[in-house]
N, C-alpha and C positions, 0 to 999 in steps of 0.2 A: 487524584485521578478518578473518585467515586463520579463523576460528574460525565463520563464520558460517552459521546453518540454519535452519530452518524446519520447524515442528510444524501440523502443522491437526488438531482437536480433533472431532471429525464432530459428538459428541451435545450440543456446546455452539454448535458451526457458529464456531471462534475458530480465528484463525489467527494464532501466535505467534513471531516474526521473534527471531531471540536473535543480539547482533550480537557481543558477548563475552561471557563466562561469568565478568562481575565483579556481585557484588553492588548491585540498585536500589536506590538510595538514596532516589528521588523519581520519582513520575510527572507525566504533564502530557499535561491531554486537549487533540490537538492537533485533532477537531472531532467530532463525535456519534460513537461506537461505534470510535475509533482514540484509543490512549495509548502517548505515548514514554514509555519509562522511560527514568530517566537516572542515573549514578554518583557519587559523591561529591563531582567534579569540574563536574557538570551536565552530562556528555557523555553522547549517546547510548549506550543499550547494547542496547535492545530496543525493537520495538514490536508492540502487540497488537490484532487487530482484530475486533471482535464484527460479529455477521452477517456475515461473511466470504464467504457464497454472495452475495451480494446485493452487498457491496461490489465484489467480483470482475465478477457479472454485469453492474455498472452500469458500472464502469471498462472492461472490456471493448469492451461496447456504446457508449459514447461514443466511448469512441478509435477504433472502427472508423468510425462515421458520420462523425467528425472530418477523417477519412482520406479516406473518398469524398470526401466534400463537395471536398476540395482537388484529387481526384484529376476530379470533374467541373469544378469552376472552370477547371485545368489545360488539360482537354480543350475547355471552353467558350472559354478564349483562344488555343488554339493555330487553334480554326476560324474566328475571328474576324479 
């Protein structure tokens, strides 16, 4: 896994994770617009993610709200 980078593609908006640089042998859509590739062994070697602004913006966004939410709860039981 020393090998590992990352391409984003602007005029496709894909963001392409390359974990070695062995030959895919197989993909597999692991859920709308994200595909592991995998090597002849079926291990991981890439994955690609279309809409990529969007996916980013929406993982972002969640895991921040995520965050608060615990960091109010936090604060709502230590006044409590």
């Amino acid at each position: 896994m020393n090998k590992t980078k990352m391409n984003y593609f602007p005029e496709q908006d894909v963001i392409h994770l390359v974990i070695t640089d062995e030959d895919e042998v197989e993909s597999m859509e692991l859920s709308p617009n994200i595909t592991a590739e995998l090597n002849e062994k079926g291990e991981l070697i890439g994955v690609e993610i279309l809409k990529a602004s969007i996916f980013l913006r929406d993982f972002i966004l969640e895991s921040t709200q995520a965050k608060l939410m615990q960091l109010q709860r936090a604060r709502y039981l230590e006044a409590h």
